[in-house]
Legacy VTK file of the C-alpha trace (Angstrom):
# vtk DataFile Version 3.0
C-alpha trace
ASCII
DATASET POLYDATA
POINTS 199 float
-21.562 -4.597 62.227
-18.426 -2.776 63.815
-20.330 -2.874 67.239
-23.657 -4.080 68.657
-24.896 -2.477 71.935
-28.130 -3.546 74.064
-30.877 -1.643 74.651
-33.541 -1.515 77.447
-36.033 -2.245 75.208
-35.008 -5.177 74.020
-33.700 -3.639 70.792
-29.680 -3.634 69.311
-28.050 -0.574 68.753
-25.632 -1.162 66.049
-22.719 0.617 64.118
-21.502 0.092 60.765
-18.633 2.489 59.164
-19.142 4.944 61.594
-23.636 4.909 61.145
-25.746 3.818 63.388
-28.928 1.929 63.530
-31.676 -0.468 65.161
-31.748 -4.635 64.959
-34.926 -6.086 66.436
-34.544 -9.246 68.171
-35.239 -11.040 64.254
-32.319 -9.253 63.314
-34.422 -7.226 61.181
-32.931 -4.004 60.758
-36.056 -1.459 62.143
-34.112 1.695 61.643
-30.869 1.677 58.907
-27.633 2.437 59.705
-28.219 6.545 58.938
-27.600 8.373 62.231
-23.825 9.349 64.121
-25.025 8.475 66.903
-28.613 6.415 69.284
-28.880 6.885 72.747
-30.160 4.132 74.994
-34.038 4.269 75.041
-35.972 6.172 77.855
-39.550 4.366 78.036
-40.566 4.651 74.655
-38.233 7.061 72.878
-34.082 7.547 71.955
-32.616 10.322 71.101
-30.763 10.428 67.624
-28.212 12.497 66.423
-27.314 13.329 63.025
-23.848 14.868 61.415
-20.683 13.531 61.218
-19.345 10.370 63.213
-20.270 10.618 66.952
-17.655 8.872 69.341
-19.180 5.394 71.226
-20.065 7.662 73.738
-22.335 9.834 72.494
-19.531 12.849 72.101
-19.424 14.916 68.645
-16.216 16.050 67.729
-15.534 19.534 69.429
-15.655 21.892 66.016
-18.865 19.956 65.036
-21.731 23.056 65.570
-24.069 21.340 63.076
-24.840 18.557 65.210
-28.594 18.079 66.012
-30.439 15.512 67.401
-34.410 14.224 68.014
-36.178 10.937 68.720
-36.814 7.669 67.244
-39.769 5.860 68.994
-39.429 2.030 69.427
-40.642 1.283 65.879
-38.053 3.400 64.411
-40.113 5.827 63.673
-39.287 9.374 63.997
-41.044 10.787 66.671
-39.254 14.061 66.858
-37.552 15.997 64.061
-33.819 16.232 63.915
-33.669 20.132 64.375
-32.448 20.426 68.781
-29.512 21.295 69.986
-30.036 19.009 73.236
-32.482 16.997 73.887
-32.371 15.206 77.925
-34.833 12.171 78.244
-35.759 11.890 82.754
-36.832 9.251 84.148
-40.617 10.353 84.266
-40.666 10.539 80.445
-40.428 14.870 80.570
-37.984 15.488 77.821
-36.074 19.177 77.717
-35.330 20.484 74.315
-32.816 23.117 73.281
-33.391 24.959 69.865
-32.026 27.872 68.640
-29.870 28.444 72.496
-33.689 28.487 74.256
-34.850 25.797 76.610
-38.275 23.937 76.968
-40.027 20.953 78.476
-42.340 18.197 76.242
-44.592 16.284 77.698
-44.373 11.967 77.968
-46.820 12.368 74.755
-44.555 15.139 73.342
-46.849 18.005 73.704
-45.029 21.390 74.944
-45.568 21.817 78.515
-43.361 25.292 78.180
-42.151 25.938 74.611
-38.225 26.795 74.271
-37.721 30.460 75.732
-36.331 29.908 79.106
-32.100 30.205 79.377
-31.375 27.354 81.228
-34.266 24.444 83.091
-33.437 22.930 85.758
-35.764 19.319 86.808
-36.383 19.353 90.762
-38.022 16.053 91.340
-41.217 14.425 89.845
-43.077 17.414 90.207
-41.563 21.287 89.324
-38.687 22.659 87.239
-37.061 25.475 87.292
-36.459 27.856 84.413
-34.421 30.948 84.398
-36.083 33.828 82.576
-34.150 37.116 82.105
-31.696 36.357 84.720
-34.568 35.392 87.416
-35.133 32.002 88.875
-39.285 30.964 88.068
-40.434 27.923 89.411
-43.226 25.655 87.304
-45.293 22.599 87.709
-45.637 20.077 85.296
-48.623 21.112 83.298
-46.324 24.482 82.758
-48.411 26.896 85.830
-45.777 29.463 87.202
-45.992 29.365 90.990
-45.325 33.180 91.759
-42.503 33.325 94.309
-40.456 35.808 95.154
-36.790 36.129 93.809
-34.490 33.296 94.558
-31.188 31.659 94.454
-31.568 27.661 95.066
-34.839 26.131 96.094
-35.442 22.697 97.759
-38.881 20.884 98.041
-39.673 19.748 101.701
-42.372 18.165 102.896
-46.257 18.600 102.970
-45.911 21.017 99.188
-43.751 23.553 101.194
-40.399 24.816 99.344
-37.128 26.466 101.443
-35.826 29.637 99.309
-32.206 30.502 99.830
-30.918 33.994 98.719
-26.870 33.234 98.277
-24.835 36.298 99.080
-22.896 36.848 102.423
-24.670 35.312 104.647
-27.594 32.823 103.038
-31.046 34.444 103.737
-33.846 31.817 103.790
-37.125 31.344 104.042
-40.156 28.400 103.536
-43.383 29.008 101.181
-46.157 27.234 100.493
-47.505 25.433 96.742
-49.549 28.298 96.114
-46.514 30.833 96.753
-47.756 32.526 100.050
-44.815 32.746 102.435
-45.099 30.992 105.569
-41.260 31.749 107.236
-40.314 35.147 106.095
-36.719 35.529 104.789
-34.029 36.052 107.512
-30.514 34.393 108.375
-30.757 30.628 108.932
-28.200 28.214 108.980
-30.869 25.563 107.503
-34.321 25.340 108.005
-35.671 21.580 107.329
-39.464 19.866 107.257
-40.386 17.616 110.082
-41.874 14.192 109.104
-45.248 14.997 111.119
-45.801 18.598 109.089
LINES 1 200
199 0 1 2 3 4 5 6 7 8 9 10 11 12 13 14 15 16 17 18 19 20 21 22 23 24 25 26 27 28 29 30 31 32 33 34 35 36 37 38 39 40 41 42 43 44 45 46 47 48 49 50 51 52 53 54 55 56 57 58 59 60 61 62 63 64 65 66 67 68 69 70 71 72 73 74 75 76 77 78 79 80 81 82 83 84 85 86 87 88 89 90 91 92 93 94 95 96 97 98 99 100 101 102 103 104 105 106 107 108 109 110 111 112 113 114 115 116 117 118 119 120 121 122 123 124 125 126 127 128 129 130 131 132 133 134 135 136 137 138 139 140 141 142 143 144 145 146 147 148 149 150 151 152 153 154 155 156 157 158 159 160 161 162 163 164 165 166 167 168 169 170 171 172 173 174 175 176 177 178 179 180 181 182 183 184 185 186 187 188 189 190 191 192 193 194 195 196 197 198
C-alpha cells in the first residue's frame, strides 16, 4: 500500500495506485481498493467517493464535476448509493445529502427526515436545522416538523426551548419566540437580547 491511515473504528484506510480501500485489523481487505477517496468513519458509516484520484485530503481535482460520493458501513458494505453531490456526516449521526443541487437530512438509520428540496441546510445544535426554501429561512426539528416562525435572518437557540430572531438590515431588529412559534418579545431594535440561567 502507498499509504495506510487509521480509522476511529478500528479499521485501516488504505491507498494503492491512487484507489482506496478498507484493512480490518487481520489485514483482511473488507472493502478493495475501488474508491478515489474514504473519509474517516462517523459512528457507523464513511463516506466514499468515486471518480478519478482524490488528493489525501479528501479534495477532487477542480474540473472533476462527476465526482459523487455515498457510504460504506463498517462491514464494507454499501449503505448508501454513490449518486450525492455532498454528503456531511455530524456528530449525532444526521447526515445531509446533496443531489441534483437540492439539500436534505437522513436520519442515524438513513431514513429521510426531509428529502433533498431545500437550497442550502444549515445544523443548529442537537435539535433543529435550518433550511432555506425559496429564498426564506424555515426552521425544523429533527423528525422534519416545520416550526412556523415568522421571516428571519440568523436564529440562535437560548434557553428553556425559546429562539432569538434577528432581522439583519440597518439596524438588527430582534425578537425571542417560543418552540411552538408564538412570539413572546415582539421584534424591535436590540443590541442583544440573551436567556437567563433561571428562565
Amino acid at each position: 500500500y502507498n499509504l495506510a491511515l487509521e480509522s476511529s473504528v478500528g479499521l485501516f484506510r488504505v491507498m494503492k495506485d491512487g484507489k482506496w480501500g478498507i484493512l480490518n485489523q487481520q489485514k483482511d481487505l473488507v472493502v478493495p481498493n475501488i474508491y478515489s477517496y474514504i473519509y474517516d468513519y462517523v459512528g457507523c458509516f464513511a463516506v466514499v467517493k468515486n471518480g478519478d484520484y482524490v488528493s489525501f485530503w479528501g479534495e477532487a481535482p477542480e474540473n472533476d464535476v462527476n465526482v459523487k460520493m455515498g457510504l460504506i458501513n463498517t462491514l464494507g458494505e454499501e449503505a448508501l448509493p454513490l449518486e450525492y453531490e455532498h454528503l456531511w456526516i455530524y456528530e449525532n449521526g444526521y447526515i445531509i445529502a446533496s443531489k441534483d443541487g437540492a439539500y436534505g437530512i437522513l436520519s442515524p438509520s438513513l431514513n429521510w427526515i426531509v428529502t433533498p428540496q431545500f437550497y442550502r441546510i444549515k445544523m443548529l445544535g442537537n435539535t433543529h436545522f435550518v433550511a432555506v426554501l425559496n429564498g426564506e429561512n424555515k426552521l425544523f426539528d429533527y423528525s422534519g416538523h416545520e416550526i412556523p416562525l415568522d421571516d428571519f435572518d440568523e436564529i440562535e437557540i437560548l434557553s428553556n426551548g425559546f429562539y432569538k430572531l434577528t432581522r439583519i438590515g440597518r439596524y438588527n431588529l430582534m425578537c425571542v419566540v417560543n418552540s411552538q412559534g408564538k412570539t413572546i418579545v415582539e421584534y424591535d431594535y436590540y443590541e442583544d437580547l440573551k436567556s437567563l440561567d433561571n428562565g
